[in-house]
VMD Tcl script that draws the C-alpha trace (Angstrom):
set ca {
  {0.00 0.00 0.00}
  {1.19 3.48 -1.06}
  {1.82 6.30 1.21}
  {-0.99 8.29 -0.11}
  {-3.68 5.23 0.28}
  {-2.32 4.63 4.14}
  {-3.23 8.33 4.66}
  {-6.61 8.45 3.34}
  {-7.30 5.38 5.50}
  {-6.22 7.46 8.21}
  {-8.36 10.51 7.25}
  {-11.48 8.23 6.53}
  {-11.49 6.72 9.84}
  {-11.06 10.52 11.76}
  {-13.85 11.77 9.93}
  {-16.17 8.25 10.63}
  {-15.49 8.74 14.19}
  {-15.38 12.41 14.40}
  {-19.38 12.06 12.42}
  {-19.92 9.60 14.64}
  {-19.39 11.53 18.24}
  {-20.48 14.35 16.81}
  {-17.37 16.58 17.42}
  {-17.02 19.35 14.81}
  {-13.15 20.10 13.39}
  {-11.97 21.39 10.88}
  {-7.91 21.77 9.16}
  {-7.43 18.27 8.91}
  {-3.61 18.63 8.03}
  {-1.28 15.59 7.82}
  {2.21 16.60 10.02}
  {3.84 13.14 10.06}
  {4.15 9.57 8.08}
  {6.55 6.82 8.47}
  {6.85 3.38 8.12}
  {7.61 1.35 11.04}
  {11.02 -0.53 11.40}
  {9.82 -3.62 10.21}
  {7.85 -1.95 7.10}
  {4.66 -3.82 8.49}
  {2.70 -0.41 9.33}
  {2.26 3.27 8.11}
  {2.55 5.56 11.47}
  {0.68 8.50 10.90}
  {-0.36 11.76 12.65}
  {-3.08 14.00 12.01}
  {-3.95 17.23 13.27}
  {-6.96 19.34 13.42}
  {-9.03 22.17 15.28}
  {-11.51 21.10 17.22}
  {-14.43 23.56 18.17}
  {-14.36 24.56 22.43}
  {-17.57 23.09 24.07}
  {-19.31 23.18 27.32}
  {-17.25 24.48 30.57}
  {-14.48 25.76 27.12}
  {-17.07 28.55 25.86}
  {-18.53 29.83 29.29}
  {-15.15 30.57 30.28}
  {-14.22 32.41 27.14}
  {-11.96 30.08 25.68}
  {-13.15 30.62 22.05}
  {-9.71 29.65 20.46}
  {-9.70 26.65 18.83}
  {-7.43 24.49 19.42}
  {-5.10 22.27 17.33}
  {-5.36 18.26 18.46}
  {-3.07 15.21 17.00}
  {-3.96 11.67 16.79}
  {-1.42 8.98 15.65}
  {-2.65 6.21 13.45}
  {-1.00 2.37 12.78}
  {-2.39 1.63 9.50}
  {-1.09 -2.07 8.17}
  {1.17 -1.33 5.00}
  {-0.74 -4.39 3.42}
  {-4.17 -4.69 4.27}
  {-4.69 -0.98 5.03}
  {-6.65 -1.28 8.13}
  {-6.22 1.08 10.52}
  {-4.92 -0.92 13.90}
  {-5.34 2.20 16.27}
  {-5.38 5.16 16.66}
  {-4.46 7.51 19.52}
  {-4.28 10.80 21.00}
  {-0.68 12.63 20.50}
  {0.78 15.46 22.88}
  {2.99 18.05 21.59}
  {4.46 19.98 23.49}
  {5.58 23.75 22.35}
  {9.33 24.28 22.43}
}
mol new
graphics top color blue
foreach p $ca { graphics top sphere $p radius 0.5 }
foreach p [lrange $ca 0 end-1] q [lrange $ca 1 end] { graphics top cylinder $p $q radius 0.2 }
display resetview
């Protein structure tokens, strides 16, 4: 499986779960992709904005905020294996 076909399995299984919780983002941007040692997966990150709810908005905090999830996509198969939330940390 190409590069480009591991990311779009990526970005099709965000935006599934994202439709199906009900969160709204937006600027899906792809920051990193690598293959893992053993050329078995496509690691992935994604980031995106996600729109401040509940206890966010009373207090004012209208700024959206930029989010990363990792994804293990298999280099063969293309299923997505997991996917899970990815600090950064400013520098």
């Amino acid at each position: 499986m190409s590069v480009r076909e591991a990311v779009g399995k990526a970005i099709a299984f965000f935006r599934e779960l994202q439709e199906q919780a009900g969160e709204q983002v937006s600027g899906l941007e792809v920051e990193e992709v690598e293959k893992s040692d053993n050329d078995q997966y496509w690691l992935i990150t994604l980031s995106y904005l996600r729109k401040p709810t509940g206890m966010e908005q009373v207090v004012g905090a209208l700024k959206r905020e930029r989010s990363y999830k990792s994804f293990k996509v298999n280099a063969e198969t293309g299923e997505v294996i997991s996917m899970t939330i990815r600090q950064v940390h400013a520098s």
